[in-house]
C-alpha positions as CSV (number, residue, x, y, z in Angstrom):
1,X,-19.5,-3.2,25.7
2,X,-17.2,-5.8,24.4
3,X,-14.6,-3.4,22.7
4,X,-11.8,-3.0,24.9
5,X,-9.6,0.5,24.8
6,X,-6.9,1.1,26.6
7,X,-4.9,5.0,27.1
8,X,-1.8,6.4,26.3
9,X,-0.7,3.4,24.2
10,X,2.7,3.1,21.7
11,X,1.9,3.1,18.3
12,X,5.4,2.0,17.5
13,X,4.9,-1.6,17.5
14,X,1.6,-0.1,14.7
15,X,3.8,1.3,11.8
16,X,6.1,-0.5,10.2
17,X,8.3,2.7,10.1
18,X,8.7,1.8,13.7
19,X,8.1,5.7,14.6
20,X,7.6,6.4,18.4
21,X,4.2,8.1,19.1
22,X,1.1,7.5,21.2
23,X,-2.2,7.2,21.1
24,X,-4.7,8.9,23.4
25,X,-7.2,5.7,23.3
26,X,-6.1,2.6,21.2
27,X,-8.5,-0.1,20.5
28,X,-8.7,-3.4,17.9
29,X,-12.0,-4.5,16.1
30,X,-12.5,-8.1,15.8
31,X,-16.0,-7.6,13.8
32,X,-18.4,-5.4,12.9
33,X,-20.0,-4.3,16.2
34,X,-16.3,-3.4,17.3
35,X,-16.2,-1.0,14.4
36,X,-19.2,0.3,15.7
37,X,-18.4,0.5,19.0
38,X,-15.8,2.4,18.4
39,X,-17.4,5.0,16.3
40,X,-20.0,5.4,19.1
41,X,-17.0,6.0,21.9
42,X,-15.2,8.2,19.9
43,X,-18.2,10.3,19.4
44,X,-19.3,10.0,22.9
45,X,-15.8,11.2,24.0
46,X,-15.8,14.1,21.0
47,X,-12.2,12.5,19.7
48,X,-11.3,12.0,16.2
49,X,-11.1,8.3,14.9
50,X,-8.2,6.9,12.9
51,X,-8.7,3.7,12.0
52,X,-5.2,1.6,10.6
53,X,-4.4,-1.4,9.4
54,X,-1.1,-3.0,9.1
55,X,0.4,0.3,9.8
56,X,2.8,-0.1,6.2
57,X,1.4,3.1,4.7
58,X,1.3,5.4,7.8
59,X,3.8,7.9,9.1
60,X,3.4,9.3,12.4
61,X,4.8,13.1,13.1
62,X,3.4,13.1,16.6
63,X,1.6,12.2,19.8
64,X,-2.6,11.3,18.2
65,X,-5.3,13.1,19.8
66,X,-7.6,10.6,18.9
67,X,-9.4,7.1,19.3
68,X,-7.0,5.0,17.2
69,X,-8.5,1.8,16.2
70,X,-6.6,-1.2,14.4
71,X,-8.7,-3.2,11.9
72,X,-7.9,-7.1,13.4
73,X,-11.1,-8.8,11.8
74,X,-10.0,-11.9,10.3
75,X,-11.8,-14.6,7.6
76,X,-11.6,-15.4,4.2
77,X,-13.8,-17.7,1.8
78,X,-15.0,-18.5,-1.6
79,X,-18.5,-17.1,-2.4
80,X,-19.4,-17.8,-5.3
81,X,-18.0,-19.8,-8.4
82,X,-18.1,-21.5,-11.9
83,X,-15.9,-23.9,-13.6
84,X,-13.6,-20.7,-14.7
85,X,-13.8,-17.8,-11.8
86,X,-14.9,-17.8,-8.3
87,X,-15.3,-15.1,-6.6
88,X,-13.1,-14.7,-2.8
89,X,-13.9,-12.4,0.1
90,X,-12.0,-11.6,2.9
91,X,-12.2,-9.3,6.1
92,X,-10.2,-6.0,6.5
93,X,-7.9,-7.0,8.6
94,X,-6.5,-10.0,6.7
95,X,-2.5,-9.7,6.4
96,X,-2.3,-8.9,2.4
97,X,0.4,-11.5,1.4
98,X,-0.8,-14.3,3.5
99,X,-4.4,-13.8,1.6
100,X,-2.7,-14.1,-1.8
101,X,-0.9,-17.1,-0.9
102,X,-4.3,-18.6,0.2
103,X,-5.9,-17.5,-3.0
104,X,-3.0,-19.4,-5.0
105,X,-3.5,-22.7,-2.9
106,X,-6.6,-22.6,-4.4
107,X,-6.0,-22.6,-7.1
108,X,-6.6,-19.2,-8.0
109,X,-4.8,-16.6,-10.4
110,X,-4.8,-12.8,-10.4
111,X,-3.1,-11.6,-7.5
112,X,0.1,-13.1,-7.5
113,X,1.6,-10.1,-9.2
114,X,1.2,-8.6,-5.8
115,X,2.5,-11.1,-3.3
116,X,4.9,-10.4,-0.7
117,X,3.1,-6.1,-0.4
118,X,2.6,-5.1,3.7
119,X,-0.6,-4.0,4.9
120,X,-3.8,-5.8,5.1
121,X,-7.1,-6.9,2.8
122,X,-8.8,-3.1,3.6
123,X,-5.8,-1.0,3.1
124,X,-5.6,-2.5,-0.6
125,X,-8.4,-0.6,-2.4
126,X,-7.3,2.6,-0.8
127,X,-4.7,3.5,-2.9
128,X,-5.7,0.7,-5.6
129,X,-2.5,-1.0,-4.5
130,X,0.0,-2.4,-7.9
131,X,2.7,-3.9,-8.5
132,X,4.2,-5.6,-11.8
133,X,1.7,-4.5,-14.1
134,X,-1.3,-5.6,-12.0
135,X,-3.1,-3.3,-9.7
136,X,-6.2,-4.0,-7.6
137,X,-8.5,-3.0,-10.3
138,X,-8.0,-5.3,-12.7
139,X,-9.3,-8.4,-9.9
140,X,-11.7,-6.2,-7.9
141,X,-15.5,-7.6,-7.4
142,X,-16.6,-5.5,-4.6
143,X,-16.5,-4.4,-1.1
144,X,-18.5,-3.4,2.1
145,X,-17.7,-0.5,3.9
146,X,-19.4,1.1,6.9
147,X,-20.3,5.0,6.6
148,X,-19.4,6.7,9.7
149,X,-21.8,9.4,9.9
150,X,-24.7,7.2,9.8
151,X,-23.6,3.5,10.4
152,X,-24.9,2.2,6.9
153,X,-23.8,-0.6,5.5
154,X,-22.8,0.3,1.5
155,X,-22.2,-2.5,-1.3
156,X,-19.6,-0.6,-3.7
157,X,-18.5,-1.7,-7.0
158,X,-15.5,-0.6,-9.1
159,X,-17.4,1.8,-10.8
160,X,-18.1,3.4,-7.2
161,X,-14.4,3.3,-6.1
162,X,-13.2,5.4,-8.5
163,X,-10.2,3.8,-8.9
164,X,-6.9,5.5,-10.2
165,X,-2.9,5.3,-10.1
166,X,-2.5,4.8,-5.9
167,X,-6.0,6.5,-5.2
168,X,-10.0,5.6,-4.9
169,X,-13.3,7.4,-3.7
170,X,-11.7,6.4,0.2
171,X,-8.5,8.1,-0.5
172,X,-10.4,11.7,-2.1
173,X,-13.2,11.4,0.9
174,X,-11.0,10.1,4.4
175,X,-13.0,9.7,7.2
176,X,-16.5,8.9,5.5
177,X,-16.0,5.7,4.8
178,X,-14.7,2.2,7.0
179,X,-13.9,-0.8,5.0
180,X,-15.3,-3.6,6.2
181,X,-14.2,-6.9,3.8
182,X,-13.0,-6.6,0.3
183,X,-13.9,-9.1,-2.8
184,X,-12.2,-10.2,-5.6
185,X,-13.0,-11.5,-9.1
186,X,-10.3,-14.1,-9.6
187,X,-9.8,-16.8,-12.8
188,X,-9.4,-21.1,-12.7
189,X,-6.7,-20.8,-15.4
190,X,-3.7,-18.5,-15.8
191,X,-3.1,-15.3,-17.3
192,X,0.2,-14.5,-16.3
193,X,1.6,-10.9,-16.6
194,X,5.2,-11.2,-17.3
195,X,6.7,-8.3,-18.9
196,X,6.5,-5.9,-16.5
197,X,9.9,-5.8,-14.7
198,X,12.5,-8.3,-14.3
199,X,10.0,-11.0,-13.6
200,X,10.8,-13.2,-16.9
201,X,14.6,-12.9,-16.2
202,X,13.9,-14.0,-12.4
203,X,11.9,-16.8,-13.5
204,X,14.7,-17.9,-16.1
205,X,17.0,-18.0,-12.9
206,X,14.8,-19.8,-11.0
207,X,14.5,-22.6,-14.0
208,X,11.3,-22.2,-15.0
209,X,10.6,-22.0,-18.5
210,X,6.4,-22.8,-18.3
211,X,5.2,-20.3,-15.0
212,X,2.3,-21.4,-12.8
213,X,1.1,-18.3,-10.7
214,X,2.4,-19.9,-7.9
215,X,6.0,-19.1,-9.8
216,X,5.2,-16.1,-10.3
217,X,4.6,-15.3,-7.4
218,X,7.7,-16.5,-5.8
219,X,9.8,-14.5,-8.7
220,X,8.2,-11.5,-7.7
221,X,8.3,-12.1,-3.9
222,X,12.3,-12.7,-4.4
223,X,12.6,-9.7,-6.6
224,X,10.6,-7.7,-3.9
225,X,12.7,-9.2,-1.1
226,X,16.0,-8.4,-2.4
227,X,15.1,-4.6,-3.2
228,X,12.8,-3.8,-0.4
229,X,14.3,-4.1,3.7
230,X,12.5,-5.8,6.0
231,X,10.5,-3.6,8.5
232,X,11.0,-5.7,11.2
233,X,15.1,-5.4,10.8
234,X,14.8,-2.1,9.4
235,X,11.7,0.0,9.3
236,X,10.0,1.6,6.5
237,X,6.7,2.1,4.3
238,X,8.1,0.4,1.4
239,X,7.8,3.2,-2.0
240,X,7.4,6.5,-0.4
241,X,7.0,8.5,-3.8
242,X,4.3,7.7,-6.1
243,X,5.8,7.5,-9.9
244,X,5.1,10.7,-11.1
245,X,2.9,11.4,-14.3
246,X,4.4,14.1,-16.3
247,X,2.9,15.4,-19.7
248,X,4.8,13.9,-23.1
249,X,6.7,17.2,-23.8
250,X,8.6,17.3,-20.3
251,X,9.4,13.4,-20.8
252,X,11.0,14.5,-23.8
253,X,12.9,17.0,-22.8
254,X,14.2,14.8,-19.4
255,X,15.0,11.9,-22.2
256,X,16.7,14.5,-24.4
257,X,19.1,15.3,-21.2
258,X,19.2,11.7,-20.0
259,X,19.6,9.2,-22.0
260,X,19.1,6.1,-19.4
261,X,15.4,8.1,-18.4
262,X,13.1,4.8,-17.2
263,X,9.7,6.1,-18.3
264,X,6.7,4.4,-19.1
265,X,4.0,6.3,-22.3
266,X,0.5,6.0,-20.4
267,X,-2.5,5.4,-22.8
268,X,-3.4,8.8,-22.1
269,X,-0.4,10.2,-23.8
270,X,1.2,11.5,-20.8
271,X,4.4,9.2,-19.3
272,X,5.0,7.4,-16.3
273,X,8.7,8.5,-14.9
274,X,9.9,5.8,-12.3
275,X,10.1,7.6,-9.3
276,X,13.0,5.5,-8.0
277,X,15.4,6.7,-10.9
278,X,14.9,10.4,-10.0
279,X,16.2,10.0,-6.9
280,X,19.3,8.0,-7.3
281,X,19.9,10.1,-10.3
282,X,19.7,12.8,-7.6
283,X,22.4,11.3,-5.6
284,X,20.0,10.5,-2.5
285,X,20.2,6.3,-2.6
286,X,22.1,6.1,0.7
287,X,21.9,9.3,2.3
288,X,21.6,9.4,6.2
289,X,20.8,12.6,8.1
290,X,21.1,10.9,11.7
291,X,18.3,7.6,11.4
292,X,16.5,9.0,9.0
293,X,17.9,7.5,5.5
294,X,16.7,6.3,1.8
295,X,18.0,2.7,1.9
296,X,21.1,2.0,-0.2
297,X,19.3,-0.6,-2.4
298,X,16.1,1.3,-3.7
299,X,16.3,4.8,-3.7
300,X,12.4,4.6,-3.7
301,X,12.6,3.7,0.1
302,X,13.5,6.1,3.1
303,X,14.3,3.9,5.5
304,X,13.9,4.4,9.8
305,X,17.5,3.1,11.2
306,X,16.5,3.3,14.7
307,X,15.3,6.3,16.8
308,X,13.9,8.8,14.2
309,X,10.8,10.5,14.4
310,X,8.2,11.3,12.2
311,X,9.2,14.5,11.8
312,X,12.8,13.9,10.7
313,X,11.8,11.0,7.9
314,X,8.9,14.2,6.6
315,X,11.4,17.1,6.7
316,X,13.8,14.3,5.1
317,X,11.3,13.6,2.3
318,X,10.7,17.2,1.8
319,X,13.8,17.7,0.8
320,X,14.2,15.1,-1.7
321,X,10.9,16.5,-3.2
322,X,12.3,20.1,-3.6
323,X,15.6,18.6,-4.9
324,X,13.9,16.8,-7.7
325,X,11.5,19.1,-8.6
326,X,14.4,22.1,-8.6
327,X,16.8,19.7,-10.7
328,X,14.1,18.0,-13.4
329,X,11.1,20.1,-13.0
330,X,9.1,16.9,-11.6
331,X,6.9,16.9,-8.5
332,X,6.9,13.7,-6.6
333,X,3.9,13.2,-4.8
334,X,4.4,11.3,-1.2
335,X,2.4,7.7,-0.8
336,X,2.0,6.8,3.4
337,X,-1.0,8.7,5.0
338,X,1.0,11.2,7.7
339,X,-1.2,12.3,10.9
């Protein structure tokens, strides 16, 4: 057996909330056979297995009873390509903004709308992760993924993933499915998406008047750095509330009430409300209950300032949701996995 599993380990250096809690068995995969040495000891030892990755989308309430695994298989490479696309693969455990940075030294545009986002290559289709009018969708080829019941390997293609605002087929169906690597369909020449946000104006700033992705992605990371704390100085999960989709009637009425609303019409005739702006309009950028906090700069964030526990950044976030559904009729819907 070459995994190696240690007990009773901290899961605080795990999340990047930086929330004390331990494991009952803690192991990393490297490749494959890891993965499947783990799913074999966890059944042999009749414990639940959570598998993780960067930890950026996880808050921990407790001690886990369980075999907790952290995806650490690295690799990237081009698999295929022509003179306008190639086609990029890279393992699960790949950090997410270093990958995009090696796409982009490559030459390679598509994903530079969502440089400088925590988390890993595997975490990404799991919520169909988005940022600046680009979400993993729109550059998705394909992926592996190991089902845990019966250890088969399964090729899935957009279609399959059932891809949505912040969800897929692995968020509706946890625990069937392992992600393995991730591939992406990316383009030789640019198609820059510029209008979402303030990522013209940054780029005006930053004196460039003809964008390369490379840019762009610097704008964006900038933009991203200024609004969202670092979780190694400060720890969080980045947006803890989706943005809610509320039906066209209920956006007119908030719009009717506030003028200044920041809402986005949806092609489906319901409207995007910016989760962010509820909240600060709620009076919660800022607040503090002991170390549990929404950071002053982006209401959108709670924020760990030290010793909190899970369960005081939940009960915290609970509480914004029952505020803002009591004062705009609007339920917010909470992003990072909780165990």
């Amino acid at each position: 057996m070459s995994l190696s599993v240690l007990a009773n380990v901290s899961l605080k250096p795990y999340n990047s909330f930086g929330v004390e809690a331990r494991a009952e068995a803690f192991a990393e995969a490297h490749d494959d056979n890891d993965v499947r040495e783990a799913l074999a000891l966890a059944r042999q030892r009749e414990l639940p297995l959570l598998v993780i990755g960067g930890g950026s989308n996880l808050l921990l309430t407790g001690d886990i009873h369980a075999l907790v695994v952290r995806m650490a298989s690295r690799g990237k490479r081009i698999s295929s390509e022509d003179c306008q696309h190639a086609v990029v693969e890279a393992e699960a455990g790949e950090p997410w903004h270093p990958f995009v940075q090696w796409t982009l030294e490559n030459g390679l545009c598509g994903l530079q709308n969502l440089s400088l986002i925590p988390g890993t290559v595997g975490a990404a289709p799991m919520q169909n992760i988005g940022a600046y009018g680009v979400e993993i969708k729109d550059v998705f080829s394909g992926l592996t993924a190991l089902h845990r019941e019966t250890g088969e390997l399964h090729e899935f293609s957009g279609e399959e993933c059932a891809f949505g605002y912040r969800d897929s087929i692995f968020k509706q169906q946890p625990g069937r499915w392992l992600i393995l690597r991730v591939r992406f369909r990316l383009a030789y020449s640019a198609d820059l998406k510029l209008d979402y946000g303030p990522v013209r104006q940054r780029l005006e700033q930053m004196g460039v008047s003809k964008p390369s992705p490379l840019d762009v992605s610097r704008a964006i990371s900038s933009i991203r750095a200024e609004k969202l704390p670092d979780p190694a100085v400060l720890g969080n999960a980045g947006s803890f509330f989706k943005n809610p989709l509320v039906c066209a009637e209920l956006a007119k009425q908030l719009r009717e009430a506030y003028t200044d609303l920041v809402a986005y019409p949806q092609p489906d005739g319901k409207v995007k409300l910016a989760a962010g702006w509820l909240i600060e309009r709620a009076g919660w950028k800022g607040f503090r209950d002991g170390d549990a906090g929404v950071h002053a700069l982006q209401a959108l964030v709670l924020v760990n300032h030290g010793h909190a526990t899970g369960l005081q950044l939940l009960d915290l976030a609970q509480r914004i949701q029952a505020d803002i559904a009591n004062r705009f009729g609007v339920e917010l819907e909470m992003e990072p996995n909780r165990y």
